[in-house]
C-alpha positions as CSV (number, residue, x, y, z in Angstrom):
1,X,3.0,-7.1,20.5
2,X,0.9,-4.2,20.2
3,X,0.1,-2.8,16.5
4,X,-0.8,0.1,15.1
5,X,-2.6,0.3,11.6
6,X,-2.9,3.2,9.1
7,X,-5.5,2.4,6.6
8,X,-7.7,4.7,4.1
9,X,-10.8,6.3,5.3
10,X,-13.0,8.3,3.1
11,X,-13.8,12.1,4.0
12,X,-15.0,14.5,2.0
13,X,-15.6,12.8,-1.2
14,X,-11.8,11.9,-0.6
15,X,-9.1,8.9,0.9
16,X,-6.8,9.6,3.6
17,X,-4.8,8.0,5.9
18,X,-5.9,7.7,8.9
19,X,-5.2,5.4,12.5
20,X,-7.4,2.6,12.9
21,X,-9.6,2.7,15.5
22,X,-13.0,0.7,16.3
23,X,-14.8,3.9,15.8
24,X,-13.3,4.1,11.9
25,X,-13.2,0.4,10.8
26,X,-16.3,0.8,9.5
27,X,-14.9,3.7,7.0
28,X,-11.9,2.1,5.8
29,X,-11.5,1.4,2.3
30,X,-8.9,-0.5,0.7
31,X,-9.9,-1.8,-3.1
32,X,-10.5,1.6,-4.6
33,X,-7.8,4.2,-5.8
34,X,-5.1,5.7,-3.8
35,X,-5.8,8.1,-1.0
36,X,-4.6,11.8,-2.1
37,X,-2.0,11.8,0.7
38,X,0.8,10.3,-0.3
39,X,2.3,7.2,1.9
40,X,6.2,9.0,2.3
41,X,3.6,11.8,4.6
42,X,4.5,8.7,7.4
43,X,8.4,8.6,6.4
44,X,9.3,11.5,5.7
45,X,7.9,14.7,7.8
46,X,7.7,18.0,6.8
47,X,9.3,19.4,9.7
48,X,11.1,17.2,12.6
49,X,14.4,17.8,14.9
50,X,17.1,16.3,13.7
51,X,19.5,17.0,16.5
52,X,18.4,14.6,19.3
53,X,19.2,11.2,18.9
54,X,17.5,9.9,21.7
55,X,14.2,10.8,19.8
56,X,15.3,8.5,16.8
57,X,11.6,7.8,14.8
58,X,10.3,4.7,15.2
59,X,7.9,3.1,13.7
60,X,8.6,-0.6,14.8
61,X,4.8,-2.6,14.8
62,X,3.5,-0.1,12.4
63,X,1.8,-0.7,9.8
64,X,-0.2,1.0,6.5
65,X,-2.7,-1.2,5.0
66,X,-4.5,0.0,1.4
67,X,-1.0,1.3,-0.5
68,X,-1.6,1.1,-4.1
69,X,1.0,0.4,-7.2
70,X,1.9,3.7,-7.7
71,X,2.6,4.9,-4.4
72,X,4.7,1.7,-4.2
73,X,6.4,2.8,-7.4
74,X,6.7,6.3,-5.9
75,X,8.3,4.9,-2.6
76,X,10.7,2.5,-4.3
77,X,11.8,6.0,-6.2
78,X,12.0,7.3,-3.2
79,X,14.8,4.7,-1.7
80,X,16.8,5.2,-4.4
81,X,17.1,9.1,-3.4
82,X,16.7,8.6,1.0
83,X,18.8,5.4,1.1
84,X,20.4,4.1,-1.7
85,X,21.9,7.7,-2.7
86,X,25.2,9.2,-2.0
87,X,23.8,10.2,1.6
88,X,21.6,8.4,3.1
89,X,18.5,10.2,4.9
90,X,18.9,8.3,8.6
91,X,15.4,9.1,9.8
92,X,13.9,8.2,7.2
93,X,15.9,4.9,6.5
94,X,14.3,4.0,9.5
95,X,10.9,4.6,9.5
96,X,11.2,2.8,6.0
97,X,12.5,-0.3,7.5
98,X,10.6,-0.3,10.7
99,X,7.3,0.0,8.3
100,X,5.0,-3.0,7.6
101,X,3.6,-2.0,4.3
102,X,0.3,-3.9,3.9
103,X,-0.7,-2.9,0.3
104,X,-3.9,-3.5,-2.2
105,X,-5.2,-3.8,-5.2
106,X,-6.6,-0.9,-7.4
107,X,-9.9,-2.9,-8.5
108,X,-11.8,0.9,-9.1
109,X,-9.5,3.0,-10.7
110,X,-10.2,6.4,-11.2
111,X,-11.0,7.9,-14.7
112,X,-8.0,9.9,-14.0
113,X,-5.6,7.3,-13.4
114,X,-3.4,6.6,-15.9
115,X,-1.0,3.9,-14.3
116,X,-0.7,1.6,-17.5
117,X,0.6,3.9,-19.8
118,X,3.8,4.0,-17.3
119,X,3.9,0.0,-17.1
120,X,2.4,-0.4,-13.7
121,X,-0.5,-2.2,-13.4
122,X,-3.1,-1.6,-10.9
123,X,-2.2,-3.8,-8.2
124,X,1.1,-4.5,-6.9
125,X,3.7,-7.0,-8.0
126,X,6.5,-6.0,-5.8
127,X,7.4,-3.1,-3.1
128,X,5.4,-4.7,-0.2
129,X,5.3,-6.8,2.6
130,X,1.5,-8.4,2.3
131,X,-0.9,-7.3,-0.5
132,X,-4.4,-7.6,-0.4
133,X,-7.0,-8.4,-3.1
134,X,-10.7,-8.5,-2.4
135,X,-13.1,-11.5,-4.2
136,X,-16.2,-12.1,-3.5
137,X,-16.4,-12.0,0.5
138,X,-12.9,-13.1,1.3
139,X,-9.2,-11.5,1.5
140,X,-6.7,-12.9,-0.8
141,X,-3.4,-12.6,0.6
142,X,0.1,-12.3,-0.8
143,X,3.2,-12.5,0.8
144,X,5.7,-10.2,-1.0
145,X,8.9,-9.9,1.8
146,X,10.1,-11.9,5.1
147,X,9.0,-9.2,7.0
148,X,5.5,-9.7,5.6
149,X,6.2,-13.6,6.1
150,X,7.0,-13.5,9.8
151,X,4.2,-10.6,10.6
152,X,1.6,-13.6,9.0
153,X,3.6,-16.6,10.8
154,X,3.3,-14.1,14.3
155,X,-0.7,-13.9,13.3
156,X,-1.2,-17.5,11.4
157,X,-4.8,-17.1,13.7
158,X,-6.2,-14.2,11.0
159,X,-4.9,-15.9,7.9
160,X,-6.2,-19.5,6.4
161,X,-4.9,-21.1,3.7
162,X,-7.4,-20.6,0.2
163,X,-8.3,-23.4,-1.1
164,X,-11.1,-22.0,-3.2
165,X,-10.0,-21.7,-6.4
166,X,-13.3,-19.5,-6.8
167,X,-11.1,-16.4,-5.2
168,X,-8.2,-16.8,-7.1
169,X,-10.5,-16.3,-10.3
170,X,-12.3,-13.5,-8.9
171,X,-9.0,-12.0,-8.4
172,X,-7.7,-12.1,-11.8
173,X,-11.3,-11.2,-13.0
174,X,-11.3,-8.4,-11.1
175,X,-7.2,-7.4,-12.0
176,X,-8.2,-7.6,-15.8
177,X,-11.3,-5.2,-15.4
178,X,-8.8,-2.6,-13.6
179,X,-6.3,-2.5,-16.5
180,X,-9.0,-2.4,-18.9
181,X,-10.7,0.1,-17.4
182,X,-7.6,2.2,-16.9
183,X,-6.7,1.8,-20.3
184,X,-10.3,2.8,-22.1
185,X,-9.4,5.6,-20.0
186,X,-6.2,6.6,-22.0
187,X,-6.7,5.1,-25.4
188,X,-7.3,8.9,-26.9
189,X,-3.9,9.7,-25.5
190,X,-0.5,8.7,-27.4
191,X,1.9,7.7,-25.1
192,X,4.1,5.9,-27.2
């Protein structure tokens, strides 16, 4: 099956999501801090026709690769409200489960960011389908869902198994010099 991919590219001095093309892949940027469009943009539009069922959204082999923490948190918020509420939101309950959410770790948080002082750390730990850590020159990946499972079982030809314990440390080195740094960040701030 044909895929499309949604992934960060900077413009401007800024992140935003854009389709992946060859032309782009060269832009895309996925370790850094969260594009300033948020990821419910691609579930829930601004403006859309609701009357015509026959145009039912769809976003089945579609995926967004790059989502940080807290947009995860955000969207898992968002749930709550769209589906899990006293009316459910059917357009958007859709796009939600047709959506393979491919997310990353923050490993160059912004000075602004502040994700700590709320209990999120800079990387994910639940909310997606397949997270993705850089270290060194590879990809570490992590399954988080069956959806994320099946989409790696489908393409077992672009993951490998790592046996280098080498990116496994690099990854945890990297994690811990996130939350630090988001947390020199804050320490003049009392949150408590």
């Amino acid at each position: 099956d044909d895929w499309t991919f949604y992934a960060p590219v900077e413009k401007n001095d800024n992140l935003e999501y854009e389709l992946v093309s060859k032309d782009n892949i060269p832009s895309l940027v996925i370790d850094t801090l969260r594009p300033t469009q948020p990821i419910k943009s691609l579930l829930y539009l601004f403006q859309e026709q609701v009357s015509n069922i026959r145009k039912f959204p769809n976003l089945r082999n579609t995926a967004v690769i790059g989502v940080k923490h807290c947009d995860l948190v955000s969207l898992m918020l968002l749930d709550k409200v769209m589906i899990e509420g006293d009316i459910e939101e059917p357009f958007y309950k859709r796009r939600r489960q047709d959506l393979l959410i491919i997310s990353s770790d923050c490993q160059a948080p912004a000075n602004t960011c502040f994700c700590t002082m709320m209990d999120i750390n800079p990387y994910p730990d639940e909310g997606f389908d397949i997270n993705l850590s850089t270290a060194n020159d590879s990809l570490v990946t992590e399954v988080g869902s069956e959806i994320g499972e099946e989409f790696i079982k489908l393409n077992k030809d672009l993951f490998h198994k790592v046996t280098n314990k080498n990116a496994q440390i690099k990854r945890e080195a990297k994690r811990r010099a996130a939350i630090e740094k988001v947390n020199g960040a804050n320490e003049k701030f009392d949150f408590k």
